[in-house]
DRENDODO-861546 format. One record per atom (N, C-alpha, C): atom name; residue in three letters; x, z, y; residue number from 1. Coordinates in Angstrom, 3 decimals, decimal comma. Layout:
<site><atome>CA</atome><residu>ALA</residu><c1>X</c1><c3>Z</c3><c2>Y</c2><num>NUM</num></site>
...
REM end
This chain:
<site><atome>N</atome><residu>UNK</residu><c1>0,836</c1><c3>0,000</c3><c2>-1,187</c2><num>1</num></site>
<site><atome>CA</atome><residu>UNK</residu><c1>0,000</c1><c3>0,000</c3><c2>0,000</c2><num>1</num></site>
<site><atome>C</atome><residu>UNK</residu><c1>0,885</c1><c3>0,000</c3><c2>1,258</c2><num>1</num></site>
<site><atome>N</atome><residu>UNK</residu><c1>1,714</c1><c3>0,780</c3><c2>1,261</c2><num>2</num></site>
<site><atome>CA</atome><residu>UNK</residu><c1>2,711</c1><c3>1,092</c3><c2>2,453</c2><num>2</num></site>
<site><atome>C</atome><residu>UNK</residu><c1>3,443</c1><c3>-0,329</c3><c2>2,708</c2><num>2</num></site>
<site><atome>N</atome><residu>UNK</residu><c1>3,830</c1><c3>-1,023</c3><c2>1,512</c2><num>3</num></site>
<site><atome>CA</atome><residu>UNK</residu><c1>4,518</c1><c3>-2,408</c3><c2>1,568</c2><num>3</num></site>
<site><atome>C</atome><residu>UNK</residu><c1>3,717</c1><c3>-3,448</c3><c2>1,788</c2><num>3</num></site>
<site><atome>N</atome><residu>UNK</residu><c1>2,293</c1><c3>-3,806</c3><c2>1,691</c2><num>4</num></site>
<site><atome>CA</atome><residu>UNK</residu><c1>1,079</c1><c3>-3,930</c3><c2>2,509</c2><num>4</num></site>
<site><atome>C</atome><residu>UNK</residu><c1>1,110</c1><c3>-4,104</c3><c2>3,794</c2><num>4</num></site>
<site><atome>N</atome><residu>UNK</residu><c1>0,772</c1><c3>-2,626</c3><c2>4,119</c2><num>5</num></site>
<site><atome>CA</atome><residu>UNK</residu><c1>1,073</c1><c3>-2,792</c3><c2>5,942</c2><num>5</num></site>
<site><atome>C</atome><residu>UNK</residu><c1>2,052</c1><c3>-3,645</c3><c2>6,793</c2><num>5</num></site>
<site><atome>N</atome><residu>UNK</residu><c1>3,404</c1><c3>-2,603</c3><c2>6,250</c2><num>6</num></site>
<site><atome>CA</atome><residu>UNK</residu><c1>4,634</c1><c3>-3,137</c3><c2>6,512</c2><num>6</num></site>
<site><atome>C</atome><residu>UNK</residu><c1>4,997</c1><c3>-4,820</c3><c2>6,716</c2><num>6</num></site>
<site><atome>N</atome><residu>UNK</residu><c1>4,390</c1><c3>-5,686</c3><c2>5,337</c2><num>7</num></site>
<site><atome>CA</atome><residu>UNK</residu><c1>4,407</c1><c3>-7,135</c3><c2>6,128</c2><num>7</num></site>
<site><atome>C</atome><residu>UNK</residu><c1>2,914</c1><c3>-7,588</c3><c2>6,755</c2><num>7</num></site>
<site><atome>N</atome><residu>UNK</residu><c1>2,079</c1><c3>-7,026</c3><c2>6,942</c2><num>8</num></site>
<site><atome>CA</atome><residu>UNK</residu><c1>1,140</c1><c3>-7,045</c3><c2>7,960</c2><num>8</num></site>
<site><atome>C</atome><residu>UNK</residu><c1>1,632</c1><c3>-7,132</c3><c2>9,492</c2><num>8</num></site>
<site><atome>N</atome><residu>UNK</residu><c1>2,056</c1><c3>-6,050</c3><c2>9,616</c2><num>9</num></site>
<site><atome>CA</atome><residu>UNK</residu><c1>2,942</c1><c3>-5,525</c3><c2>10,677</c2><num>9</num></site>
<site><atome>C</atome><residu>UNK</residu><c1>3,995</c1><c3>-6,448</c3><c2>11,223</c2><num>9</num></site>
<site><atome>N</atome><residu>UNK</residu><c1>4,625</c1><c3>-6,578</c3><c2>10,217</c2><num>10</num></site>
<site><atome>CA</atome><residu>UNK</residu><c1>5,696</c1><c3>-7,702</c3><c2>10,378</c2><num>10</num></site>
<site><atome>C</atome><residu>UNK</residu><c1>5,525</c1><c3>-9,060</c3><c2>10,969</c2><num>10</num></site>
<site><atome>N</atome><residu>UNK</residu><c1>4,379</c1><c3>-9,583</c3><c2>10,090</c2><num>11</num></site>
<site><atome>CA</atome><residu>UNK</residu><c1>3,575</c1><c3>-10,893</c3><c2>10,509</c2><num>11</num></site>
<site><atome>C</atome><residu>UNK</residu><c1>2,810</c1><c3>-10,713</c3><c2>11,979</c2><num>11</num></site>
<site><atome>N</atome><residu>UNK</residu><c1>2,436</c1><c3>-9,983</c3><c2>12,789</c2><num>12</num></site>
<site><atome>CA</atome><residu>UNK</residu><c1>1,732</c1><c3>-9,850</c3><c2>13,591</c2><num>12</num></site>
<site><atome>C</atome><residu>UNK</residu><c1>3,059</c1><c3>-9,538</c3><c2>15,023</c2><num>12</num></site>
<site><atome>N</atome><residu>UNK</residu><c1>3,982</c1><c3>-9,073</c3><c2>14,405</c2><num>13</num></site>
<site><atome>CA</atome><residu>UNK</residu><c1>5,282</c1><c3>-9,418</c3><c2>15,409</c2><num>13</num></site>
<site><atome>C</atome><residu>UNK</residu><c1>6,006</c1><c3>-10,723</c3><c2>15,400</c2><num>13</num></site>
<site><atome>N</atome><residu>UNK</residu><c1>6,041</c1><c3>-11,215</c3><c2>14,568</c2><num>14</num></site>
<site><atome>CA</atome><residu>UNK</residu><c1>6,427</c1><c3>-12,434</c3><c2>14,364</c2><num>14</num></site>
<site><atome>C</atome><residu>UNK</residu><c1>5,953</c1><c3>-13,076</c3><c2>15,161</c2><num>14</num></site>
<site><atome>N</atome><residu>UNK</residu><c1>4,607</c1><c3>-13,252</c3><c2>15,173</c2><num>15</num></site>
<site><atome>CA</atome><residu>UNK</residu><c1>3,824</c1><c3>-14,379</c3><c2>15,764</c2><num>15</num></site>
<site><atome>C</atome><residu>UNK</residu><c1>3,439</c1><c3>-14,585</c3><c2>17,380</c2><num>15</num></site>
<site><atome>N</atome><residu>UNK</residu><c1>4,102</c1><c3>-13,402</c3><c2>17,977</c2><num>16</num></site>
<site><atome>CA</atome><residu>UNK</residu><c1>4,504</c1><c3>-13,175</c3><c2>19,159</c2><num>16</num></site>
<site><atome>C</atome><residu>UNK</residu><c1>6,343</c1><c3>-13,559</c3><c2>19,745</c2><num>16</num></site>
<site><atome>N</atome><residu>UNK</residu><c1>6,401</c1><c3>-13,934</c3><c2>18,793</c2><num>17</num></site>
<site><atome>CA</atome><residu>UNK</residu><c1>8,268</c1><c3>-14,413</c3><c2>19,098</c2><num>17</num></site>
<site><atome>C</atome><residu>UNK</residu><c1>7,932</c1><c3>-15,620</c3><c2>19,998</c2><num>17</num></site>
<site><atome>N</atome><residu>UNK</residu><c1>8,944</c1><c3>-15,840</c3><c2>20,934</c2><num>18</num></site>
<site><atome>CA</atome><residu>UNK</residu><c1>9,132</c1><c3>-17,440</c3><c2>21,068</c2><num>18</num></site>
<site><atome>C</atome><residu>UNK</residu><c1>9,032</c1><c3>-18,593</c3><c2>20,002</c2><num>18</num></site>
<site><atome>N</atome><residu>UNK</residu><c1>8,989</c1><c3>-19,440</c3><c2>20,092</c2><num>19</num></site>
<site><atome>CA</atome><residu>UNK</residu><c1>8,457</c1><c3>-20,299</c3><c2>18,605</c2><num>19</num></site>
<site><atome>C</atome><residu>UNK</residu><c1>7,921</c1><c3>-20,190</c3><c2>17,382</c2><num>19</num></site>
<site><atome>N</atome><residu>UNK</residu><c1>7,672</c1><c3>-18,577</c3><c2>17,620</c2><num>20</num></site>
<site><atome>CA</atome><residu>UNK</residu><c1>7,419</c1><c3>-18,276</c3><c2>16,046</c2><num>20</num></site>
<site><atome>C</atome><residu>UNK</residu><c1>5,488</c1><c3>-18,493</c3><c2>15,929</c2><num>20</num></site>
<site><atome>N</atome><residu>UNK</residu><c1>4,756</c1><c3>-19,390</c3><c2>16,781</c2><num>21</num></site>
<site><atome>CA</atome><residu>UNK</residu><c1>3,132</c1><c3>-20,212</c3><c2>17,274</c2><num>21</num></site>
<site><atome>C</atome><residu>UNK</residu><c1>3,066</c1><c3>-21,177</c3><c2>16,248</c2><num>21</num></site>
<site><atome>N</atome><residu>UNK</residu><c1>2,378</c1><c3>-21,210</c3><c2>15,012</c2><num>22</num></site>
<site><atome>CA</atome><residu>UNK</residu><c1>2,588</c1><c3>-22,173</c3><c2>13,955</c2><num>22</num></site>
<site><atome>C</atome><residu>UNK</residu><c1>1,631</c1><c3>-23,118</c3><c2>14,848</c2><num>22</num></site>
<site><atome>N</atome><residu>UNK</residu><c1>0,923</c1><c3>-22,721</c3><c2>15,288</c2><num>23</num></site>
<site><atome>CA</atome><residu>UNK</residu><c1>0,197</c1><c3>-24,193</c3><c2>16,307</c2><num>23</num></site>
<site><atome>C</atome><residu>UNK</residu><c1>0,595</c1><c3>-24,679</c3><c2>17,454</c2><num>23</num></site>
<site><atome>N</atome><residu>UNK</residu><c1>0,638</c1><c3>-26,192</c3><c2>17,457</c2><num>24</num></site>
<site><atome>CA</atome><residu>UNK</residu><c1>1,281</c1><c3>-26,795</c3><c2>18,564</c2><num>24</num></site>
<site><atome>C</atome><residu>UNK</residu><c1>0,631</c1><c3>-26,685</c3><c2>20,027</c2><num>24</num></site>
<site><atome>N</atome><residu>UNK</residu><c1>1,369</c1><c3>-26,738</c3><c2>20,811</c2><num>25</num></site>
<site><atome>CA</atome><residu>UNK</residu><c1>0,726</c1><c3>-26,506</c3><c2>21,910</c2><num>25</num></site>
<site><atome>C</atome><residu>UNK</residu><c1>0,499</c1><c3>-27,876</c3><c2>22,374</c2><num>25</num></site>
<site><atome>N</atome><residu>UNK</residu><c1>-1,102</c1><c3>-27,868</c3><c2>22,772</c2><num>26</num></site>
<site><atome>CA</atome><residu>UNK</residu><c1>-1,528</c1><c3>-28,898</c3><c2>23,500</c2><num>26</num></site>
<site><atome>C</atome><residu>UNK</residu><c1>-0,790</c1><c3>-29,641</c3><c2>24,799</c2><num>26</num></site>
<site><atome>N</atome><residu>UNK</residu><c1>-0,052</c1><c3>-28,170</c3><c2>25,623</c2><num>27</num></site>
<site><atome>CA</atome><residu>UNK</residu><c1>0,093</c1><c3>-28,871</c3><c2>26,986</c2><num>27</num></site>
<site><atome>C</atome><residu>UNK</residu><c1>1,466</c1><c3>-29,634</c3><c2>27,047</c2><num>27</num></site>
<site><atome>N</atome><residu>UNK</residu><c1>2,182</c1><c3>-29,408</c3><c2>25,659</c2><num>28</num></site>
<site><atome>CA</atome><residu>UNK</residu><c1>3,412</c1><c3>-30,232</c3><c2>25,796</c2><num>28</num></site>
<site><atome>C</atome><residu>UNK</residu><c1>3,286</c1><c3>-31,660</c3><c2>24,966</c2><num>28</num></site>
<site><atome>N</atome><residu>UNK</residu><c1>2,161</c1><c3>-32,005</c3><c2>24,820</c2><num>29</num></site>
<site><atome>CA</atome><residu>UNK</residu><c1>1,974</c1><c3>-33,384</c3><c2>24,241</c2><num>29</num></site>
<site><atome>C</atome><residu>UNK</residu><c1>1,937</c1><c3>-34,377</c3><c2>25,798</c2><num>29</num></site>
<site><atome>N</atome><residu>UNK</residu><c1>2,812</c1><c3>-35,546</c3><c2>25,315</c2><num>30</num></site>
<site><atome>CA</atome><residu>UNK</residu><c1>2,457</c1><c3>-36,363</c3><c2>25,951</c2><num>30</num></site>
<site><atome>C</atome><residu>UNK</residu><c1>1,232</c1><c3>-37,135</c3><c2>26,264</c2><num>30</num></site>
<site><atome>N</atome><residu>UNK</residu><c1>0,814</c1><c3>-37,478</c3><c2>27,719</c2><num>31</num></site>
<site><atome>CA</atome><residu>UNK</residu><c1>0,161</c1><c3>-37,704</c3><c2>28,545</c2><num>31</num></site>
<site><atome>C</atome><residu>UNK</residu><c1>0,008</c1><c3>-39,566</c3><c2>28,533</c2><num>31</num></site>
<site><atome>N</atome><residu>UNK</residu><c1>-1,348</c1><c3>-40,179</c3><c2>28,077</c2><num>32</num></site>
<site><atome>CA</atome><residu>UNK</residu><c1>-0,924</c1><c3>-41,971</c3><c2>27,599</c2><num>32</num></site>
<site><atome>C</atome><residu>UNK</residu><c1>-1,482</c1><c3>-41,872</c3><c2>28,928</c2><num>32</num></site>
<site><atome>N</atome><residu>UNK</residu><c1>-0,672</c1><c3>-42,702</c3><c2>29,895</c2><num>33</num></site>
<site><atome>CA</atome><residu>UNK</residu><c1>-1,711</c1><c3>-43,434</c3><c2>30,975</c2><num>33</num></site>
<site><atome>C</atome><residu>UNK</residu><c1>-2,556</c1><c3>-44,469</c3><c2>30,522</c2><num>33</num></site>
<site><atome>N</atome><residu>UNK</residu><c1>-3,478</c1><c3>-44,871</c3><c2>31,530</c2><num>34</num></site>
<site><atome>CA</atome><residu>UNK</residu><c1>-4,423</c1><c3>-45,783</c3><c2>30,605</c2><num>34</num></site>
<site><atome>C</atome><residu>UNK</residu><c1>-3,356</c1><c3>-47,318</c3><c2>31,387</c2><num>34</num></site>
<site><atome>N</atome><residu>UNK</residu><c1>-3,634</c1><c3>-48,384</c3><c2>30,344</c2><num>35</num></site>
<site><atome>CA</atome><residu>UNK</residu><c1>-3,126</c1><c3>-50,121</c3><c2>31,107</c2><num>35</num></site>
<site><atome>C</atome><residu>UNK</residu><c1>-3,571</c1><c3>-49,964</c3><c2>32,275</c2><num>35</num></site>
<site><atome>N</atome><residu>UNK</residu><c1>-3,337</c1><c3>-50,413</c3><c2>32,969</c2><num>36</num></site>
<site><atome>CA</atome><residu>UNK</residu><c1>-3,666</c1><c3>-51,160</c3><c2>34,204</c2><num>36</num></site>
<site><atome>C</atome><residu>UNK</residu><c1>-4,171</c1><c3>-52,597</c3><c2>34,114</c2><num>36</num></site>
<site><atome>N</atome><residu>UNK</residu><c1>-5,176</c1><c3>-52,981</c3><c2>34,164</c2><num>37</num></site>
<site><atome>CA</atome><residu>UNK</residu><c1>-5,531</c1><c3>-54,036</c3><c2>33,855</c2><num>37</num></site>
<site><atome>C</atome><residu>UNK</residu><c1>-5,707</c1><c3>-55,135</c3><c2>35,132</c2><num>37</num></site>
<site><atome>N</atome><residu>UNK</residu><c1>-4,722</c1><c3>-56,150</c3><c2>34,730</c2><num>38</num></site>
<site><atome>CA</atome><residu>UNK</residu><c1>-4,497</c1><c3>-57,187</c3><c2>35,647</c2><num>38</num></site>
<site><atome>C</atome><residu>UNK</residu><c1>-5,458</c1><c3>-58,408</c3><c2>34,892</c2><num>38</num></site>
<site><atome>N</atome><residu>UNK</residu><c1>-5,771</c1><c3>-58,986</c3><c2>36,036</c2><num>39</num></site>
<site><atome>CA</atome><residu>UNK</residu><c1>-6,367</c1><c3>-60,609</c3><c2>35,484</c2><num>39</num></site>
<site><atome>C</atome><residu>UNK</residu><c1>-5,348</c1><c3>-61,651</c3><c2>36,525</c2><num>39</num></site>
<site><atome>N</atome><residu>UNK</residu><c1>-4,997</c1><c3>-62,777</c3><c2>35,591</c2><num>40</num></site>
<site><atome>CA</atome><residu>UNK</residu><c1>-4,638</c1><c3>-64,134</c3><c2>36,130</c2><num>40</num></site>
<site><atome>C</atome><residu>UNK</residu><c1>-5,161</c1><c3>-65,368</c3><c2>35,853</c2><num>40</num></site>
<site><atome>N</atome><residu>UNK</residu><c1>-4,701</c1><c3>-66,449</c3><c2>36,180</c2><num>41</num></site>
<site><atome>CA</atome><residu>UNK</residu><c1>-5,202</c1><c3>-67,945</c3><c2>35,958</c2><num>41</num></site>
<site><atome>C</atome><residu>UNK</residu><c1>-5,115</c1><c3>-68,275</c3><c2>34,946</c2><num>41</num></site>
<site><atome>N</atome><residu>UNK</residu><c1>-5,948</c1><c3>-68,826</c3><c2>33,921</c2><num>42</num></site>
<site><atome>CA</atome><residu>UNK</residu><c1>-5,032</c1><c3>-70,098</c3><c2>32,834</c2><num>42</num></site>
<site><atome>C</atome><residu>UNK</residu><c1>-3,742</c1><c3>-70,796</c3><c2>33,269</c2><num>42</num></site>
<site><atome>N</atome><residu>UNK</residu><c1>-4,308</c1><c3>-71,442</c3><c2>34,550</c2><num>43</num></site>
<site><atome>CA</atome><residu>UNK</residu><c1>-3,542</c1><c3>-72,936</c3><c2>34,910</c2><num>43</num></site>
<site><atome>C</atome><residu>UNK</residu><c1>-2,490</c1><c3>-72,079</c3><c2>35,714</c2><num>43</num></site>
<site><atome>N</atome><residu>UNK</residu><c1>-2,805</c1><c3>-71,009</c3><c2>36,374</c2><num>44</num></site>
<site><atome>CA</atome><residu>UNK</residu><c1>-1,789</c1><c3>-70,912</c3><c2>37,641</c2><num>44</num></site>
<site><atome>C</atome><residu>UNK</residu><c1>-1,503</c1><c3>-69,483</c3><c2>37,201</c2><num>44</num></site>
<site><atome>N</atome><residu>UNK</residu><c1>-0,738</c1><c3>-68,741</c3><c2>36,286</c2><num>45</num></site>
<site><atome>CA</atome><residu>UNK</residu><c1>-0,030</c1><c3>-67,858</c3><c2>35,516</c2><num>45</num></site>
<site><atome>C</atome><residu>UNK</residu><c1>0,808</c1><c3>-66,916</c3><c2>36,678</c2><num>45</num></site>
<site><atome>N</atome><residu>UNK</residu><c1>1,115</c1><c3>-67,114</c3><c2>37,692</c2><num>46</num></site>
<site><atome>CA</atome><residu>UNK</residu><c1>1,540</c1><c3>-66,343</c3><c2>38,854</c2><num>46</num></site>
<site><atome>C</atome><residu>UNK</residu><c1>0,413</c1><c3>-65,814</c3><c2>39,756</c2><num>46</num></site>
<site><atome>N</atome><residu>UNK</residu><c1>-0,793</c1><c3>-65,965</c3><c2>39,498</c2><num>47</num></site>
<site><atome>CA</atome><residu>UNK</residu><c1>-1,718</c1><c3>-65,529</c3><c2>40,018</c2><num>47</num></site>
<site><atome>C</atome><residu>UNK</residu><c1>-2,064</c1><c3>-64,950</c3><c2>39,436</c2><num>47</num></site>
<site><atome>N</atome><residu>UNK</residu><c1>-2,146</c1><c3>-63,240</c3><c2>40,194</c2><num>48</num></site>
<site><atome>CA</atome><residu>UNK</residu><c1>-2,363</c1><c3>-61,802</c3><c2>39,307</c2><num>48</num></site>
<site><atome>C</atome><residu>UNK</residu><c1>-3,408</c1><c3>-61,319</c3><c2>40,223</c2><num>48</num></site>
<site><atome>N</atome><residu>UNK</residu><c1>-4,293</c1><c3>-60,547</c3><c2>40,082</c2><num>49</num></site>
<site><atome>CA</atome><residu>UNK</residu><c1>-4,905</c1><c3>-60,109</c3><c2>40,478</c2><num>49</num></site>
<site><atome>C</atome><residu>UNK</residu><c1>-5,721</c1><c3>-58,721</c3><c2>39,909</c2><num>49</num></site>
<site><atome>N</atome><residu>UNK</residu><c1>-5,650</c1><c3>-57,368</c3><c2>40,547</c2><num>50</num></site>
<site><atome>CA</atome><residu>UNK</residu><c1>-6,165</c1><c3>-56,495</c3><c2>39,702</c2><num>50</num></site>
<site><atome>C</atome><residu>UNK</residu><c1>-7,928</c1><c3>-55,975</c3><c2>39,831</c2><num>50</num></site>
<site><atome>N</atome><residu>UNK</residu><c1>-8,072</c1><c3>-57,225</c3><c2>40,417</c2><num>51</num></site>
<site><atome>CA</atome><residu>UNK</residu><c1>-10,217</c1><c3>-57,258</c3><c2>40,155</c2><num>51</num></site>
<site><atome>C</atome><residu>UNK</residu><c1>-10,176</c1><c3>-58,519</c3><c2>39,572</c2><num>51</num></site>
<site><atome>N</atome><residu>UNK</residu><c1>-11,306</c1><c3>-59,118</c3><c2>39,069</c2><num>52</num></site>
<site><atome>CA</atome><residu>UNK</residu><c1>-11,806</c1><c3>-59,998</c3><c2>38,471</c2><num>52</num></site>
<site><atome>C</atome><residu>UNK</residu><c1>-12,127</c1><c3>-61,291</c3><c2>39,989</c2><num>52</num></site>
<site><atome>N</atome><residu>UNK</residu><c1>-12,087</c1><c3>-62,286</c3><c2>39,632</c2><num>53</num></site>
<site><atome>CA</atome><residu>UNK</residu><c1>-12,608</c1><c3>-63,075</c3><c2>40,996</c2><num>53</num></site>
<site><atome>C</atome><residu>UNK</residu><c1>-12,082</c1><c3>-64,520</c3><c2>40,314</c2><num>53</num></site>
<site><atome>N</atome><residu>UNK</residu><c1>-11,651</c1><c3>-65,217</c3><c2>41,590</c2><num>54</num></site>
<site><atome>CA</atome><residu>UNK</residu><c1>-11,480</c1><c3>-66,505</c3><c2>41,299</c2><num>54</num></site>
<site><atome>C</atome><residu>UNK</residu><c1>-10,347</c1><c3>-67,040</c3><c2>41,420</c2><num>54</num></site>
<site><atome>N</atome><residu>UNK</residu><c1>-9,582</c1><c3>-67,552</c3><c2>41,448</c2><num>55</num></site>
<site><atome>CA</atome><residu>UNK</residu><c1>-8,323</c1><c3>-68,270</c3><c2>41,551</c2><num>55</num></site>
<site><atome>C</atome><residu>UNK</residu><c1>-8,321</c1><c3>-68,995</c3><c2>43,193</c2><num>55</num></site>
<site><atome>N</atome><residu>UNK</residu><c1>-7,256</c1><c3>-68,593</c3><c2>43,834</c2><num>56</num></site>
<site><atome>CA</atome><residu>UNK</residu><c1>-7,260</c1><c3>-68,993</c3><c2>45,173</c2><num>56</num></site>
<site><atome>C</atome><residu>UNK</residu><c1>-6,561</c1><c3>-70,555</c3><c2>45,012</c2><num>56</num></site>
<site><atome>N</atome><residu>UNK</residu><c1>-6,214</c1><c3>-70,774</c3><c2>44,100</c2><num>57</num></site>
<site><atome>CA</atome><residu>UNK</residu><c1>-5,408</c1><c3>-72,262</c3><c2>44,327</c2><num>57</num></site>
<site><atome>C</atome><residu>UNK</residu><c1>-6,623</c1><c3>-73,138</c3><c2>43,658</c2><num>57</num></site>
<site><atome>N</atome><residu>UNK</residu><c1>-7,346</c1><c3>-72,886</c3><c2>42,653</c2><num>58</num></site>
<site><atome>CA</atome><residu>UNK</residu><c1>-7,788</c1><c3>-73,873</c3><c2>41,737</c2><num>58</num></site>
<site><atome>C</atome><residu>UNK</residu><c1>-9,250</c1><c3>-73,521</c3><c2>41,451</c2><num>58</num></site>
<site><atome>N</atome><residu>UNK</residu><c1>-10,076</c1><c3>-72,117</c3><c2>41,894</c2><num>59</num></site>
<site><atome>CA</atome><residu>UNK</residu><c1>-11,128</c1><c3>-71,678</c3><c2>41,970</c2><num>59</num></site>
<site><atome>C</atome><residu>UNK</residu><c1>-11,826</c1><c3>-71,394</c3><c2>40,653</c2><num>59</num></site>
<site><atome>N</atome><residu>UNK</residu><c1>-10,797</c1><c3>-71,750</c3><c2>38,994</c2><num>60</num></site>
<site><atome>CA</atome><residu>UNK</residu><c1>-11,440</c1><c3>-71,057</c3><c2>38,089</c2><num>60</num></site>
<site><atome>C</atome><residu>UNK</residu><c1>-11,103</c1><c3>-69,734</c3><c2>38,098</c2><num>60</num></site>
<site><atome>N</atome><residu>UNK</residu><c1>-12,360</c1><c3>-69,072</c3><c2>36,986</c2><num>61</num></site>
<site><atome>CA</atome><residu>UNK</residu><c1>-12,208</c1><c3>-67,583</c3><c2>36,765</c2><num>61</num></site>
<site><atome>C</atome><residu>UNK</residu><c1>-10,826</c1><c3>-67,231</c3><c2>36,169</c2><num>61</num></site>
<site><atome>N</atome><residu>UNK</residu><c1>-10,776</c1><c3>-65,994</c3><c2>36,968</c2><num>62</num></site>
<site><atome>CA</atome><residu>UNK</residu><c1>-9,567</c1><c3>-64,944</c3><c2>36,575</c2><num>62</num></site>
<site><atome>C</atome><residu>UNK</residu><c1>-9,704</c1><c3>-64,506</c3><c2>34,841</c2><num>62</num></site>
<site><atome>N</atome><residu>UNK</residu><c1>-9,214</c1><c3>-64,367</c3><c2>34,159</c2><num>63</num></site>
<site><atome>CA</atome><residu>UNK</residu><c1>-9,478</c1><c3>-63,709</c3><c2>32,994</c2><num>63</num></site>
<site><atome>C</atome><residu>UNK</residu><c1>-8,225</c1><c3>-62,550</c3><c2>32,733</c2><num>63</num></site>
<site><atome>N</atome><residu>UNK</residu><c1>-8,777</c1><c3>-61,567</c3><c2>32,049</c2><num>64</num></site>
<site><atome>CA</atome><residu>UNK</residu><c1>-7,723</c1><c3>-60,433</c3><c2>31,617</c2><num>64</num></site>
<site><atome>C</atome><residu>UNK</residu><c1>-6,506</c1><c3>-60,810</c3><c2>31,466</c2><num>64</num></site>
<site><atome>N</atome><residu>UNK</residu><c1>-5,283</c1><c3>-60,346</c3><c2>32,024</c2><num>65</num></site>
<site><atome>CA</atome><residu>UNK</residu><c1>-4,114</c1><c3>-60,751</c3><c2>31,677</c2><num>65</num></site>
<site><atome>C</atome><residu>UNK</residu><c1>-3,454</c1><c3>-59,962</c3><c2>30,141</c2><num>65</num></site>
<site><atome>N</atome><residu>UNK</residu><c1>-3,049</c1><c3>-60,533</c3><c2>29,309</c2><num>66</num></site>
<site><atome>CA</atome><residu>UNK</residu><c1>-3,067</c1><c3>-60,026</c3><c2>27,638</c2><num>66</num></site>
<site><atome>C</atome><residu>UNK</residu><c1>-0,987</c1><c3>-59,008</c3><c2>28,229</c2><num>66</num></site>
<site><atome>N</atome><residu>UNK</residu><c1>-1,052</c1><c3>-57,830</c3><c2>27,874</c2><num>67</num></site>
<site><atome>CA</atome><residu>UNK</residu><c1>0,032</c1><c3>-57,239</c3><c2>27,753</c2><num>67</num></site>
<site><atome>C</atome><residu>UNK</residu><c1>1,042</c1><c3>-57,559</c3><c2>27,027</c2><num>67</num></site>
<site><atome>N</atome><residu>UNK</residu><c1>2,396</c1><c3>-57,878</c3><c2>27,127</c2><num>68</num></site>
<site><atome>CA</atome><residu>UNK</residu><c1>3,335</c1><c3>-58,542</c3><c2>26,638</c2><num>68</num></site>
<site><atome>C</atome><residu>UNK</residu><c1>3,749</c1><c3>-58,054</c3><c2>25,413</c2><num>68</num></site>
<site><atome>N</atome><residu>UNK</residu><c1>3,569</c1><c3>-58,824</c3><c2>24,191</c2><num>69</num></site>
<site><atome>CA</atome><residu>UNK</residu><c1>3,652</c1><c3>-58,251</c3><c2>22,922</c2><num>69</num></site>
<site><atome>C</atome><residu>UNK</residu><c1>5,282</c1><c3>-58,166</c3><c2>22,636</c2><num>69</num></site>
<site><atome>N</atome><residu>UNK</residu><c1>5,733</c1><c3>-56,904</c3><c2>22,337</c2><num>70</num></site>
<site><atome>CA</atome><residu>UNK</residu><c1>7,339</c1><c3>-56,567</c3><c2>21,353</c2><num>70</num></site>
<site><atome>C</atome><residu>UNK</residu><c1>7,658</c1><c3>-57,883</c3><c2>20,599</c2><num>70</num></site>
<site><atome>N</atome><residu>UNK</residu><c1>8,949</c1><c3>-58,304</c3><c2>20,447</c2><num>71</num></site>
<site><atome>CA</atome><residu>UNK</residu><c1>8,886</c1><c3>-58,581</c3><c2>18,907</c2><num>71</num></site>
<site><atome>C</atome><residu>UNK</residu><c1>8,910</c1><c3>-57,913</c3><c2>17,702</c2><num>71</num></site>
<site><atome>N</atome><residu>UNK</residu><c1>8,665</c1><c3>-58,236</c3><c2>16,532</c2><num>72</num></site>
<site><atome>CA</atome><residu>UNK</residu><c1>9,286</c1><c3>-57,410</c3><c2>15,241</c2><num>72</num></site>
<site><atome>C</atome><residu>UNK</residu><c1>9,911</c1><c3>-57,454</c3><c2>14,699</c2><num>72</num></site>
<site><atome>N</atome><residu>UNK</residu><c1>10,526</c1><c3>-56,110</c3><c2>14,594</c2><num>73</num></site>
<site><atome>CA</atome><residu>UNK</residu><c1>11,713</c1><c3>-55,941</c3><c2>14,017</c2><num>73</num></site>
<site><atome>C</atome><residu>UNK</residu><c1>11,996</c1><c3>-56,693</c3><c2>12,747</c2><num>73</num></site>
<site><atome>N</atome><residu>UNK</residu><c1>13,254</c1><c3>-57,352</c3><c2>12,359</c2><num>74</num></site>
<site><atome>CA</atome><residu>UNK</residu><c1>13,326</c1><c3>-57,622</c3><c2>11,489</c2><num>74</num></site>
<site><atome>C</atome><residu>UNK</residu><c1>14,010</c1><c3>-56,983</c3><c2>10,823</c2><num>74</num></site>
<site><atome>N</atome><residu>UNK</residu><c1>14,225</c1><c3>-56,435</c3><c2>9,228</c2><num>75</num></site>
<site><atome>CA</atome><residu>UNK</residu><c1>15,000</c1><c3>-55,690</c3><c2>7,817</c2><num>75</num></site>
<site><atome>C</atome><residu>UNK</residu><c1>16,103</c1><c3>-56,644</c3><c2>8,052</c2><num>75</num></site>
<site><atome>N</atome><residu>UNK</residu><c1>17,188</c1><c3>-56,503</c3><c2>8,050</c2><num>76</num></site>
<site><atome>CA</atome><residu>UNK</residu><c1>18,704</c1><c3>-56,814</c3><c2>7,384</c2><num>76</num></site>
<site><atome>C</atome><residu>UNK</residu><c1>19,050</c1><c3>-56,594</c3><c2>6,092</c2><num>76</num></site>
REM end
C-alpha cells in the first residue's frame, strides 16, 4: 500500500516538471496561413490580379491563378 502511494505521488510530481506534459501543446503548433488567391489571364499571364474581373489588355475573364507545383523528388 505504502509503495502505492509513493508512485502515485511520484507521478503527480512528475507531471509538473518542465516537459514532463505527455500532451502537446496547442500553442506551439504551427500557424498555416491561408493562399492568397491571385487570378490572371489565359492569354496575358503577367496580368495578376487579387479580385476576380477582366483583363485590362484583352477583356477576357480573370481565372484563379493555379500555385506553382514542386517537382518530385526522384529515388537514386
Amino acid at each position: 500500500m505504502a509503495i502505492a502511494i509513493l508512485f502515485s505521488g511520484m507521478s503527480v510530481f512528475a507531471a509538473h516538471l518542465p516537459g514532463g506534459n505527455v500532451l502537446s501543446d496547442t500553442t506551439k503548433t504551427r500557424k498555416v496561413k491561408p493562399a492568397k488567391v491571385q487570378y490572371t489571364c489565359p492569354m496575358h499571364p503577367e496580368v495578376i490580379s487579387n479580385k476576380p474581373g477582366q483583363c485590362p489588355k484583352c477583356g477576357m475573364t480573370l481565372v484563379k491563378k493555379q500555385p506553382a507545383k514542386k517537382p518530385a523528388k526522384t529515388s537514386s
